[in-house]
C-alpha positions as CSV (number, residue, x, y, z in Angstrom):
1,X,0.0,0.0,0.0
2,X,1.0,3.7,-0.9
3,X,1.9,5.8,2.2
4,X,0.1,8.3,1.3
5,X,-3.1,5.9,1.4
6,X,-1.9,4.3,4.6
7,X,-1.8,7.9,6.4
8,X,-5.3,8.3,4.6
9,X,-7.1,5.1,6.1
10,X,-5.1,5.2,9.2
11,X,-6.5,8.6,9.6
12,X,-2.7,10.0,10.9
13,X,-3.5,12.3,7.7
14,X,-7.3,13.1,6.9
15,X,-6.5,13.5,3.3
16,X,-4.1,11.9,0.9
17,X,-3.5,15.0,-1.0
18,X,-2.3,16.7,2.0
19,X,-0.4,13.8,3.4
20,X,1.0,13.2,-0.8
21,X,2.3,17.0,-0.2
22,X,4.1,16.0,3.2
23,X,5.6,13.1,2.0
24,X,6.5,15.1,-1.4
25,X,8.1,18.0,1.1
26,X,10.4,15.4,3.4
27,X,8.3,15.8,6.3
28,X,7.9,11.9,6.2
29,X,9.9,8.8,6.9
30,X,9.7,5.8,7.1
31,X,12.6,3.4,8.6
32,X,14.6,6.4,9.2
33,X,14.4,7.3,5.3
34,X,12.7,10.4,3.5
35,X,10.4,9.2,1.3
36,X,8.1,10.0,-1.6
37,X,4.2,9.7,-1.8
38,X,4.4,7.1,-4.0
39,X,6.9,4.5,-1.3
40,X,5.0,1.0,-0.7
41,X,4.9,0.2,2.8
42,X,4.7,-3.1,5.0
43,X,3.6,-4.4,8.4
44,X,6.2,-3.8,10.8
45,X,7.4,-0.4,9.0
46,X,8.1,2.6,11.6
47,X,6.5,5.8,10.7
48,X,7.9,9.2,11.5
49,X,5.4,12.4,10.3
50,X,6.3,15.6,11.3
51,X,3.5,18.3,12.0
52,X,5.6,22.1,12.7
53,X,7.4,21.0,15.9
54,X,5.3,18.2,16.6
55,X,6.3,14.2,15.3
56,X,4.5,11.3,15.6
57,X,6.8,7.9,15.1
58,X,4.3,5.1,14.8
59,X,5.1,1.3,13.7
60,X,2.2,-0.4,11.0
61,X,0.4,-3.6,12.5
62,X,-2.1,-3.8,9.6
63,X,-2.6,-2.7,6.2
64,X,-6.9,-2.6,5.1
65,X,-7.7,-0.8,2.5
66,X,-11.0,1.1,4.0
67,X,-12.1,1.1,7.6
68,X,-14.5,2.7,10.1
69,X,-13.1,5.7,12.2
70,X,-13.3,3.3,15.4
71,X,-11.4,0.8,13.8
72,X,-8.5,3.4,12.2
73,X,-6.1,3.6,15.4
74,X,-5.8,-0.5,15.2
75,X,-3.8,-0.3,12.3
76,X,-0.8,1.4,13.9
77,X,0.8,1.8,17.2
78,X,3.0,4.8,18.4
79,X,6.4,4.5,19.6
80,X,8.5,6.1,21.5
């Protein structure tokens, strides 16, 4: 899956053309590398997003391609 879909569905991101732009900018890795919008992404890969002077560093337990807003926080888990 497409991170910028994963940050989509996982609703880190609540759109995927702003979370396309973020990625595009370098304000996103993942496994410690800068990535582009377009960068597959697996279980077990460890997200870093950085909002301004805020990051959040989250690892991916599940990949789905839709799912209810209930159900959104159960496909990652943050990490210190």
């Amino acid at each position: 899956m497409r991170i910028d879909r994963f940050l989509k569905v996982s609703r880190i991101i609540k759109r995927r053309t702003i979370a396309k732009e973020m990625a595009d900018q370098g304000r996103i890795k993942v496994n410690d590398k800068t990535i582009k919008s377009s960068t597959k992404v697996q279980i077990g890969d460890i997200l870093e997003v950085s909002f301004g002077n805020r990051t959040i560093k989250a690892r991916i337990l599940n990949l789905l391609e839709t799912t209810k807003k209930s159900e959104a926080q159960d496909l990652y888990e943050l990490v210190d």
